[in-house]
Backbone bond lengths (Angstrom), bond angles and torsions (degrees), N, CA, C in turn:
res aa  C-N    CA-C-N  psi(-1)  N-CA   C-N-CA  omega(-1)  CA-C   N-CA-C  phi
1 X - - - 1.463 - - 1.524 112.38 -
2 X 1.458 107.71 15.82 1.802 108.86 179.83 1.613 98.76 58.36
3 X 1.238 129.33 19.59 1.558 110.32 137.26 1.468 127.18 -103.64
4 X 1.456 110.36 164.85 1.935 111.53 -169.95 1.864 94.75 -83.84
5 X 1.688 107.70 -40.72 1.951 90.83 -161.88 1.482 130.50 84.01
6 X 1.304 100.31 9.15 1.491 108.15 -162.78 1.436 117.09 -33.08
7 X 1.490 132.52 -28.46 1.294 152.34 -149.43 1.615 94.53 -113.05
8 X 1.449 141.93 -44.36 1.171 139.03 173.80 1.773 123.09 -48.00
9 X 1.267 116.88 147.46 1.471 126.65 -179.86 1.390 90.44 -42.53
10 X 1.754 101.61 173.18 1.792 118.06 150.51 1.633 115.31 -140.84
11 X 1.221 100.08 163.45 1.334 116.85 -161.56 1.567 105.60 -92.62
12 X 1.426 105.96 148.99 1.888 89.81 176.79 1.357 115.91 -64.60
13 X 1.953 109.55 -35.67 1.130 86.40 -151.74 1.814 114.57 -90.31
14 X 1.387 109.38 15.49 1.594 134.58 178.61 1.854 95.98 -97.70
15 X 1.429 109.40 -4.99 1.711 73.59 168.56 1.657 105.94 -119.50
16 X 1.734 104.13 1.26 1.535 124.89 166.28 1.649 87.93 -47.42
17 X 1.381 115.89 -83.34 1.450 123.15 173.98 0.869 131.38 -19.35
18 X 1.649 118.18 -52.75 1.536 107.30 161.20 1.412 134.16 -31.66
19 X 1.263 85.14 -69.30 1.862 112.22 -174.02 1.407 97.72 -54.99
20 X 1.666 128.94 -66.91 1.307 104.52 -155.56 1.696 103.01 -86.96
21 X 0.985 121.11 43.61 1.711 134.22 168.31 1.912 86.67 -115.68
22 X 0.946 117.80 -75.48 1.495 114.44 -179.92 1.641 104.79 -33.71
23 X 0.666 139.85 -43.33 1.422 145.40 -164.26 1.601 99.97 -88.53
24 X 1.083 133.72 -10.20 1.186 115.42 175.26 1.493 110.93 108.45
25 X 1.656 124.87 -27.47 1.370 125.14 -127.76 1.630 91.96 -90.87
26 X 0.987 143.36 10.92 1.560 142.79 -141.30 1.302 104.41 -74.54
27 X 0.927 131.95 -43.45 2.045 148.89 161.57 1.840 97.22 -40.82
28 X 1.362 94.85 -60.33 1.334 100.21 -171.37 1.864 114.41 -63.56
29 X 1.140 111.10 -16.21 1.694 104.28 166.62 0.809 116.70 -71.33
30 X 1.942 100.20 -52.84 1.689 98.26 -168.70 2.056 111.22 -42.76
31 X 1.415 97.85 -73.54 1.359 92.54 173.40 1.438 132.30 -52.94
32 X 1.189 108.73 10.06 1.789 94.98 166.11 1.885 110.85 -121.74
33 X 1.303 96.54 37.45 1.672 120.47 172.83 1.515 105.79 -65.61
34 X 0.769 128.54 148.36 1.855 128.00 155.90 1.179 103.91 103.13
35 X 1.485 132.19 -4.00 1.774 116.53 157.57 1.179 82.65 -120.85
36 X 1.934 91.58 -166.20 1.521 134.99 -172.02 1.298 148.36 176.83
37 X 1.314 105.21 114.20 1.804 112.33 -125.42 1.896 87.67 -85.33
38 X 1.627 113.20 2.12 1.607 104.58 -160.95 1.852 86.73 -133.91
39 X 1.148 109.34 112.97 1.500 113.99 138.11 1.662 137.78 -2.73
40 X 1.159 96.56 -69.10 1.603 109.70 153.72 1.461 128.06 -69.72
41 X 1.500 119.26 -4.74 1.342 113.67 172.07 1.381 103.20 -122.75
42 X 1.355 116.01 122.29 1.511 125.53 166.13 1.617 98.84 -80.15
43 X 1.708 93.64 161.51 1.425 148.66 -176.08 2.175 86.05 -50.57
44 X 0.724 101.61 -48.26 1.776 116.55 -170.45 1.261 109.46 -101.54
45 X 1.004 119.08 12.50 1.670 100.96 168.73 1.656 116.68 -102.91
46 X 1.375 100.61 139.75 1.227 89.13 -171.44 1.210 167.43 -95.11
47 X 1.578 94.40 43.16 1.503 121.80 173.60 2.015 106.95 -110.43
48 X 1.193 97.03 -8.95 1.262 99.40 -173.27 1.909 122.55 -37.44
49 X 0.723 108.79 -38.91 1.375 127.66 155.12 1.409 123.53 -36.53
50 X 1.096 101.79 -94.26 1.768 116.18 147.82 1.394 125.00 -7.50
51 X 1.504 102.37 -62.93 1.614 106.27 -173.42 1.757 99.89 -92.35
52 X 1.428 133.55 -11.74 1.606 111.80 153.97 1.274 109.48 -75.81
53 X 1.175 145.02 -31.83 1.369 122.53 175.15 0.957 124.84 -86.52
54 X 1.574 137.00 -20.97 1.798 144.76 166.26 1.770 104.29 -60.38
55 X 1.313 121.14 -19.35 1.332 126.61 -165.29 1.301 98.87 -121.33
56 X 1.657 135.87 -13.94 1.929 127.43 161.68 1.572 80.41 -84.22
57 X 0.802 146.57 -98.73 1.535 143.61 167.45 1.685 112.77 29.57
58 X 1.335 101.41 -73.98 1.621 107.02 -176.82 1.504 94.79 119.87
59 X 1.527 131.47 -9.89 1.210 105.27 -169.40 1.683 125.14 -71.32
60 X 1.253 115.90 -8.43 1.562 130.82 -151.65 1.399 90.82 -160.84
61 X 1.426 104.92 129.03 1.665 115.14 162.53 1.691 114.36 -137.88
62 X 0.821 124.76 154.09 1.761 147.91 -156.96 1.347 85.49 -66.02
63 X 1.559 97.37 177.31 2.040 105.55 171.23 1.499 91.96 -104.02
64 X 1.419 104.22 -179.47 1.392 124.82 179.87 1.799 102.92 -75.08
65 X 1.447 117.60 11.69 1.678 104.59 -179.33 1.903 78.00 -96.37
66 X 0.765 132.92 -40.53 1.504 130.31 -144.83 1.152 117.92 126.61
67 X 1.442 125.32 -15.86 1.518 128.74 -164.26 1.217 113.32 -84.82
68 X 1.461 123.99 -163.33 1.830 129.44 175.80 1.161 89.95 -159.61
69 X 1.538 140.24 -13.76 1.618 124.05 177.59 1.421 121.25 38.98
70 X 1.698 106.39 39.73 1.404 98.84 173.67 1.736 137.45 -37.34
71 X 1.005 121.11 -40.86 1.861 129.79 137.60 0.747 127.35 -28.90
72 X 1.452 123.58 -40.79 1.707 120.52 -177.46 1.568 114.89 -65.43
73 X 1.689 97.75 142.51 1.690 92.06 -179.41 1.594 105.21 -60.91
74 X 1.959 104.01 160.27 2.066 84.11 156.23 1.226 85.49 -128.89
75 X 1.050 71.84 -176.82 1.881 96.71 -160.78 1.914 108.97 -105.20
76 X 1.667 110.20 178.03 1.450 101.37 178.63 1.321 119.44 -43.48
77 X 1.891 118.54 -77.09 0.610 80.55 176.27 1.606 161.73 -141.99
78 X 1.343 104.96 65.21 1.483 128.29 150.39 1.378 121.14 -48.88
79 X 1.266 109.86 -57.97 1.910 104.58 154.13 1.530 117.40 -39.73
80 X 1.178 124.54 -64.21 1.531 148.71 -157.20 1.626 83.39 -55.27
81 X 1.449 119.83 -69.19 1.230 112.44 177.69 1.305 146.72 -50.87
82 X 1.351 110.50 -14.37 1.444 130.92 -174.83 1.518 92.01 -88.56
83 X 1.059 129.71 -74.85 1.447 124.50 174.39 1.653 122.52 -58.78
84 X 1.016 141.21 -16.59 1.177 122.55 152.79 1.451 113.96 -78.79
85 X 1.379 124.63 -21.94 1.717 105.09 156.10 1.504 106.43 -63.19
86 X 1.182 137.59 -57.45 1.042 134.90 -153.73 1.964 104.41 -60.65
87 X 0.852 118.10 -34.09 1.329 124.12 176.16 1.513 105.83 -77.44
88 X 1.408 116.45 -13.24 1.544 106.78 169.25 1.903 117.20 93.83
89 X 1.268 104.52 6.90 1.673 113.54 144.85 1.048 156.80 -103.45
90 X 1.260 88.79 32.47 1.829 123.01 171.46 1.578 100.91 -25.34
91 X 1.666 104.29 -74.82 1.277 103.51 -178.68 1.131 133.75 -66.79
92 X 1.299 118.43 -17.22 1.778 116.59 163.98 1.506 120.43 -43.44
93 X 1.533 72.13 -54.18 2.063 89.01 177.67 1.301 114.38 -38.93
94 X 1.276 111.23 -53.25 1.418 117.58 -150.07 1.587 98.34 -76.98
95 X 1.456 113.32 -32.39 1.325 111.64 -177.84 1.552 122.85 -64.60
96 X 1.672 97.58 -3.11 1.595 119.06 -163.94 1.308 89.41 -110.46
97 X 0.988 136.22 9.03 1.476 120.72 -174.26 1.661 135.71 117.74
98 X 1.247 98.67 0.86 1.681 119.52 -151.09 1.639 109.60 35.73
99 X 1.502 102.65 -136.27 1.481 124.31 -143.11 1.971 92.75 -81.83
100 X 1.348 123.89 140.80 1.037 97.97 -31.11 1.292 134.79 -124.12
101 X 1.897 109.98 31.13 1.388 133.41 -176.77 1.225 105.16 -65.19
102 X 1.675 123.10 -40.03 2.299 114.59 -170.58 1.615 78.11 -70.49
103 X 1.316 151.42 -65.25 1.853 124.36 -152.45 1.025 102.37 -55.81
104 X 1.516 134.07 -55.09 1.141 126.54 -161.12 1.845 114.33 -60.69
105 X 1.446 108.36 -33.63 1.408 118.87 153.88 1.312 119.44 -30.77
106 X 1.603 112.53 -78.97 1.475 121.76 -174.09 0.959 109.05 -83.95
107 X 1.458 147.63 -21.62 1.682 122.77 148.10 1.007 118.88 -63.19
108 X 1.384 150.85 3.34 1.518 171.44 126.69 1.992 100.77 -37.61
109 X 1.107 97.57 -51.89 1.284 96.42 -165.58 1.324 117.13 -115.82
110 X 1.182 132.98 9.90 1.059 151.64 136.70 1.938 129.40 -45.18
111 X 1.906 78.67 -52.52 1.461 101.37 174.47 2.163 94.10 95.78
112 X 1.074 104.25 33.77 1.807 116.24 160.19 1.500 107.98 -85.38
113 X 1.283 129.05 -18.41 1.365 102.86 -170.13 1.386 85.29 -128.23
114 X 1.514 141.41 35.25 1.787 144.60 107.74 1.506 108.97 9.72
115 X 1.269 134.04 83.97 1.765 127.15 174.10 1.762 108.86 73.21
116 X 1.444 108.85 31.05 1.372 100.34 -170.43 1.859 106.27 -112.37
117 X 1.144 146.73 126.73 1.258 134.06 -142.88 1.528 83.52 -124.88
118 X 1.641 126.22 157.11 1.302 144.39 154.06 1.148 117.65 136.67
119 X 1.260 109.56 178.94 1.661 118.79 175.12 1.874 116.64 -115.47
120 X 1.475 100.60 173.41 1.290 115.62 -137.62 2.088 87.20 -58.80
121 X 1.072 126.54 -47.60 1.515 144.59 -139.53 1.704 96.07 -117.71
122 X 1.205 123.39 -27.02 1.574 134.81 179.93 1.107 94.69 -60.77
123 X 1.671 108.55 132.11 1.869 115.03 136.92 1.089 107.03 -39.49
124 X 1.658 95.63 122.87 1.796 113.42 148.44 1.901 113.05 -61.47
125 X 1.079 87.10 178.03 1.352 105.59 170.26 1.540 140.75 -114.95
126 X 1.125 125.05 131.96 1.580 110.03 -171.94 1.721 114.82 -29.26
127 X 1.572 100.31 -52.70 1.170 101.50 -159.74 1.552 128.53 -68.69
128 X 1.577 103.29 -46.68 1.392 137.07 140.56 1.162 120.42 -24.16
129 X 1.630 133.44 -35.25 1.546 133.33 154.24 2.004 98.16 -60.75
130 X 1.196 101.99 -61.04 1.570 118.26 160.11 1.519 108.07 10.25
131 X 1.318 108.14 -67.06 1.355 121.69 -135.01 1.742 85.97 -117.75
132 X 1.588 119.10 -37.80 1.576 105.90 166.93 1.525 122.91 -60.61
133 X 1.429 124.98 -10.84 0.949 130.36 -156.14 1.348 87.85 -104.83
134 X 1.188 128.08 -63.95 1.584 125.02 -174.63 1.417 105.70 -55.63
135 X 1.712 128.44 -15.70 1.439 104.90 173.40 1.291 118.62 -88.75
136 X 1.359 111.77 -24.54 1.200 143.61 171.90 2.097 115.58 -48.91
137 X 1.188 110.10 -20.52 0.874 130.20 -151.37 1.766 108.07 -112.99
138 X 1.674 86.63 -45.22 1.931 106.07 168.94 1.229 105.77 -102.07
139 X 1.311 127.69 14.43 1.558 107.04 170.69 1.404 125.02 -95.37
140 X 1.434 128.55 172.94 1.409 112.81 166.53 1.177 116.44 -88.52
141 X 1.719 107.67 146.21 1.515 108.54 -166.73 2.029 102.81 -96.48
142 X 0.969 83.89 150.54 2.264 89.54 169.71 1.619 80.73 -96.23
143 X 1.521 75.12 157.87 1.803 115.20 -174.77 1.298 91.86 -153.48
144 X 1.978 119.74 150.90 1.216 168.54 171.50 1.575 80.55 -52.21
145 X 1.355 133.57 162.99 1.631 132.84 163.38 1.307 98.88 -164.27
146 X 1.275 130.08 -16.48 1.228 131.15 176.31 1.751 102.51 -145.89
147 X 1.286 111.64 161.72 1.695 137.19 -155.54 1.255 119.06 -124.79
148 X 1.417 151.87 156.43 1.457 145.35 165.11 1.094 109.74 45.77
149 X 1.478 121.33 -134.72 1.154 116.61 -168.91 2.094 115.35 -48.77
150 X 1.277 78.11 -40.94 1.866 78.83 -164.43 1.341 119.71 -95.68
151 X 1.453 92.32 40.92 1.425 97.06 -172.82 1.771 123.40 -73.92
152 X 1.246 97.08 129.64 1.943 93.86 171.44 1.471 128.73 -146.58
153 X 0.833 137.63 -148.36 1.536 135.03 -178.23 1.602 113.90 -165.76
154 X 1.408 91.94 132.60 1.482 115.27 -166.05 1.489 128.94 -110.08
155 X 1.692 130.91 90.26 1.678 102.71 -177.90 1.379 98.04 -62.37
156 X 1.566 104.99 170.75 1.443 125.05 -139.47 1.677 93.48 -178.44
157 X 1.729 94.11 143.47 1.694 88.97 179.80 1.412 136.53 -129.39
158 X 1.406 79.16 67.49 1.710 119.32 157.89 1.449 106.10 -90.99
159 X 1.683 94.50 147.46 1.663 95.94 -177.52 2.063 77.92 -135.16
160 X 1.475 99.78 162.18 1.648 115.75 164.21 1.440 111.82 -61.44
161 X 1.698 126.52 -16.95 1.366 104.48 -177.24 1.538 98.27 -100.65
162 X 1.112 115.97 -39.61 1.631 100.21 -173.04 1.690 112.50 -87.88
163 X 1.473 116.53 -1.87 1.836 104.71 -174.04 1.466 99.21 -110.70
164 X 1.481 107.63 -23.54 1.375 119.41 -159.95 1.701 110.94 -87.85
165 X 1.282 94.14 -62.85 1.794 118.95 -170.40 1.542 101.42 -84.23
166 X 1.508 126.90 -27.85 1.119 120.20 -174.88 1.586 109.57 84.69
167 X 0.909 138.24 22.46 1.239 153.51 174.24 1.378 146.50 -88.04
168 X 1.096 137.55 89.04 1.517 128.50 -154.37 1.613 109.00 -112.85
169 X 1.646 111.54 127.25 1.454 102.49 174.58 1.586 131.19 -119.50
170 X 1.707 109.17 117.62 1.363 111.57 -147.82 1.591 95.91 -111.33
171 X 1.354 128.78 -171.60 1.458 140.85 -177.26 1.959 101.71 -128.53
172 X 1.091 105.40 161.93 1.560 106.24 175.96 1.901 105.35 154.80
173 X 1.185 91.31 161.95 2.071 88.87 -175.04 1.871 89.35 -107.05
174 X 1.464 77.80 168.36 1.724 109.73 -167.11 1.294 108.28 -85.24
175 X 1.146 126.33 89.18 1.927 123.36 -146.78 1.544 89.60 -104.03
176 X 1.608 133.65 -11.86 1.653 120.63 176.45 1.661 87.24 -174.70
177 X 1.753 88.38 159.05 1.664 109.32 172.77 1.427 95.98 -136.30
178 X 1.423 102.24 -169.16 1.861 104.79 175.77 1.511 91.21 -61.13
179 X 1.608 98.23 154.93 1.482 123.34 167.63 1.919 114.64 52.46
180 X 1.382 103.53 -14.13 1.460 93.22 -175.77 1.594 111.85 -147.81
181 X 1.734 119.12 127.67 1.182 127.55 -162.69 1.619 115.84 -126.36
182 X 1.533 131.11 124.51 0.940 96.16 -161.56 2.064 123.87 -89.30
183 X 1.573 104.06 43.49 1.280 120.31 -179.11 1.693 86.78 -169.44
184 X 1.491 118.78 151.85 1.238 152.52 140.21 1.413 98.09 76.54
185 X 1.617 142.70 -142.64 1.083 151.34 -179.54 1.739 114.17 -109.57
186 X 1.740 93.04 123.86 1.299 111.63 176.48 1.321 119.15 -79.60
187 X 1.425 102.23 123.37 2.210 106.47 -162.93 2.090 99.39 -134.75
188 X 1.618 107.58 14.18 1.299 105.86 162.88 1.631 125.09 -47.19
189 X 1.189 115.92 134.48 1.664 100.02 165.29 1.520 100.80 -91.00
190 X 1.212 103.07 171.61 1.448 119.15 -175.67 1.532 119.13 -49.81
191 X 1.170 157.30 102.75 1.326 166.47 -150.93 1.552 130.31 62.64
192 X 1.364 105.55 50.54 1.316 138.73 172.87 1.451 126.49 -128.48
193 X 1.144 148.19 149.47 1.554 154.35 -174.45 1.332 111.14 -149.73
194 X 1.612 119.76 145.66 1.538 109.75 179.78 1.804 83.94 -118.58
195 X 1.690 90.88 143.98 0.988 101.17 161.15 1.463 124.96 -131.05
196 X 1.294 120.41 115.59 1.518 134.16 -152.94 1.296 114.50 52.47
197 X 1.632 107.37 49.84 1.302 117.84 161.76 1.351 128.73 97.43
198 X 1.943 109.13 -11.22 0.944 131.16 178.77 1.807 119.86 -111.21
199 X 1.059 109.03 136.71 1.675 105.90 -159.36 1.356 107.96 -98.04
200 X 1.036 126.61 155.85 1.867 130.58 -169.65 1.735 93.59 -164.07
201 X 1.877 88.93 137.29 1.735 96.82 176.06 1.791 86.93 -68.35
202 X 1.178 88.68 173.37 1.842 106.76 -176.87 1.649 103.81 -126.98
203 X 1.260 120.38 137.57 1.462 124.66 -176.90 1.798 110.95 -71.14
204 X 1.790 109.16 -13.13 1.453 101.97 -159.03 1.485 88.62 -142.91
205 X 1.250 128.25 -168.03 1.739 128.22 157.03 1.645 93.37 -81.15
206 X 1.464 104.19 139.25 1.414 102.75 176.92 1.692 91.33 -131.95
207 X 1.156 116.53 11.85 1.730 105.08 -177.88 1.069 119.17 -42.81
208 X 1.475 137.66 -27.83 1.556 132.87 -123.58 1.873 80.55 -119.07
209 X 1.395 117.67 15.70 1.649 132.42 177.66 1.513 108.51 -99.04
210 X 1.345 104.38 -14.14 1.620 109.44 -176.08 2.001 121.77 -34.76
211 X 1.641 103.41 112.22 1.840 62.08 171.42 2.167 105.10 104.42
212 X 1.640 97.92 -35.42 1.556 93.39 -154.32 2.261 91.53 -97.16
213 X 1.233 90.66 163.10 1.674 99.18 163.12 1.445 99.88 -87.04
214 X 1.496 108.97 132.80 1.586 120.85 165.33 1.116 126.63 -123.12
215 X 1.519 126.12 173.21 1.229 111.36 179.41 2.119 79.12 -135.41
216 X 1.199 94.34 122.28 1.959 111.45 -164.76 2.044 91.74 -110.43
217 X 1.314 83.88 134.06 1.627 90.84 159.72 1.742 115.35 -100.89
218 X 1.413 144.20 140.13 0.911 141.70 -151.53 1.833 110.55 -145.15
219 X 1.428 90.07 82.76 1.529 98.64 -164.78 1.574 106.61 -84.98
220 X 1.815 129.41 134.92 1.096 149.74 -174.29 1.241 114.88 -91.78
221 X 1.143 133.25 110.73 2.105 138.75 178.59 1.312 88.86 -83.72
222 X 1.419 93.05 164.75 1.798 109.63 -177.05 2.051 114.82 -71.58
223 X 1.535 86.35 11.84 1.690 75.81 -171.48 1.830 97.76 -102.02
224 X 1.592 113.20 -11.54 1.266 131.25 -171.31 1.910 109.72 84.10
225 X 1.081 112.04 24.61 1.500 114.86 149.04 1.472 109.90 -81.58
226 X 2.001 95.79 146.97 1.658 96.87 -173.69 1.670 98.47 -113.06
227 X 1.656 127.20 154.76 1.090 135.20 -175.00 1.515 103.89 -141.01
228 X 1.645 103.70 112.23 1.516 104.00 -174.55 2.391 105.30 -76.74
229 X 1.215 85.60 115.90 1.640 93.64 -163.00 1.575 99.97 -91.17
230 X 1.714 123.34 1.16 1.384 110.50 -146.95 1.176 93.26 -159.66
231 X 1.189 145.62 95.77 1.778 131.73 160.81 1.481 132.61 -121.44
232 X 1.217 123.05 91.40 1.397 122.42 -178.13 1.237 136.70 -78.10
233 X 1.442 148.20 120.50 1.266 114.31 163.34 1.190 135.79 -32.60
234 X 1.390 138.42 140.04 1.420 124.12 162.03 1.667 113.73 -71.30
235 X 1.408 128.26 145.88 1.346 144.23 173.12 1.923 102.89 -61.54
236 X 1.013 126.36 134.72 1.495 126.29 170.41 1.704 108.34 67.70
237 X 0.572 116.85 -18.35 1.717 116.86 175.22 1.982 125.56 -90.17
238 X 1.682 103.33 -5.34 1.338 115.39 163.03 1.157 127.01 -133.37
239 X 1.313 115.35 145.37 1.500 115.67 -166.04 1.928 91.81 -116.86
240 X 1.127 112.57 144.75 1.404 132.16 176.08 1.367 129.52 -117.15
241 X 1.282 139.37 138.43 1.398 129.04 150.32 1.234 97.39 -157.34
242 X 1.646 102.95 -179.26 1.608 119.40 -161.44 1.320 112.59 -139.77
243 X 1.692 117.79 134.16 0.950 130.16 -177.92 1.656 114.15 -73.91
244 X 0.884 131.38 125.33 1.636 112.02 158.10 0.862 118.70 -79.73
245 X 1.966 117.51 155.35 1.431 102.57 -166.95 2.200 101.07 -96.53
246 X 1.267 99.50 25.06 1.572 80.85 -167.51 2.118 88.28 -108.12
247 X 1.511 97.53 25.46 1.312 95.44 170.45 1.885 112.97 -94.71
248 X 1.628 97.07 -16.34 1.599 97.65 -174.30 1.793 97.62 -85.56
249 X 1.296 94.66 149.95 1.410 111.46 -157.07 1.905 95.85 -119.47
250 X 1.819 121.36 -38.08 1.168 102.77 155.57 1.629 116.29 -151.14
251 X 1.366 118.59 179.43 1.363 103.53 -148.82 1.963 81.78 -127.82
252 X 1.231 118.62 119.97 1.393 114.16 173.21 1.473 110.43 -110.31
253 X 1.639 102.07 145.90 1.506 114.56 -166.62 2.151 97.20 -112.17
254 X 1.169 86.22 137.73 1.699 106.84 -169.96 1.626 99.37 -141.14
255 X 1.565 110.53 84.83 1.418 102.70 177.03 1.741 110.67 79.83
256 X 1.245 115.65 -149.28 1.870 144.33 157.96 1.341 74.53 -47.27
257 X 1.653 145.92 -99.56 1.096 121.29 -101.07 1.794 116.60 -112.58
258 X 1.001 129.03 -170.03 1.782 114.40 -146.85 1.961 86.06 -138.66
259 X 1.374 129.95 124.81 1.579 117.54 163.38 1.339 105.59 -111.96
């Protein structure tokens, strides 16, 4: 219905989704459509995807009936756990205790549960996945660094949005859009914006940014073109007000265009 719900339950198999979207793997669902390793999940449902690769993964595993109850709410932390595997401290955890006091540990210490509210067995919250996901996303991930005998694990500072997703997130003001710049002559084509002077296609219309401080995410395709996918105002860094229009008194025509 084009609302987020921030305050509403979540489903396992929508926060399966999360994670293996955080991870990059999104190609990789589509193509692993058409089986189904759980009873309760048909060939057509539509996370099915999702939950074969969150579960070859390791992030999510079935109950002891056989099932995955994709419907079923989960709770903290069952979330908590899915993303600290997914970030790659499976084994911390376990050294903490496993399921499910060591996750709650290393998403503790990770910095995953950053603005994240609930209890251990409680429904999470839409939004609250929200906010695990965005830490989940800026945190540093552990990696394997050694094998066999000498095997160990290393944080490391790679995060899933910039090593994984290809993604980089910078700050800068909205210096032009199509047709309008706020100094010299505007030469944007249509779904592009410069910001501090520098121009980037834009994933959405971002005009209505003209002018503002942002903080832009700046995601990289394999050909090394950049596509600004993300642009926010920054909080405290813009000041606003509004003209009314029953203050203009006349409207002059120059050609196409109207002042």
């Amino acid at each position: 219905d084009g609302k987020s719900r921030p305050d509403d339950t979540i489903k396992r198999s929508e926060v399966a989704k999360m994670a293996v979207l955080a991870m990059g793997l999104g190609d990789a669902a589509e193509a692993a459509k058409g089986e189904s390793q759980f009873p309760d999940v048909s060939v057509d449902h539509w996370a099915n995807g999702y939950i074969n690769v969150a579960t070859s993964q390791g992030l999510v595993v079935g109950y002891d009936t056989g099932l995955f109850m994709p419907d079923r709410e989960i709770n903290y932390a069952e979330a908590m756990t899915i993303f600290v595997r997914a970030m790659g401290y499976d084994v911390f955890a376990q050294e903490k205790g496993g399921y499910p006091q060591g996750y709650i540990v290393a998403g503790s210490n990770n910095g995953l549960s950053k603005n994240v509210y609930g209890t251990n067995q409680s429904p999470i919250s839409r939004g609250n996945v929200a906010f695990m996901t965005v830490n989940a996303l800026n945190g540093k991930l552990m990696k394997q660094t050694g094998f066999g005998e000498d095997a160990k694990w290393e944080i490391t500072d790679k995060t899933l949005l910039t090593d994984v997703l290809n993604v980089t997130k910078n700050q800068g003001q909205v210096t032009a859009i199509e047709n309008t710049a706020l100094s010299g002559n505007a030469t944007l084509k249509p779904g592009y914006i410069s910001i501090n002077n520098v121009a980037y296609e834009t994933a959405y219309n971002m005009n209505n940014l003209l002018g503002f401080n942002v903080t832009y995410y700046l995601k990289e395709d394999d050909f090394g073109d950049k596509k600004i996918i993300l642009a926010l105002a920054d909080e405290g860094k813009n000041k606003t007000f509004e003209i009314s229009s029953d203050l203009m008194i006349d409207i002059t025509e120059r050609g196409s265009y109207k002042t």
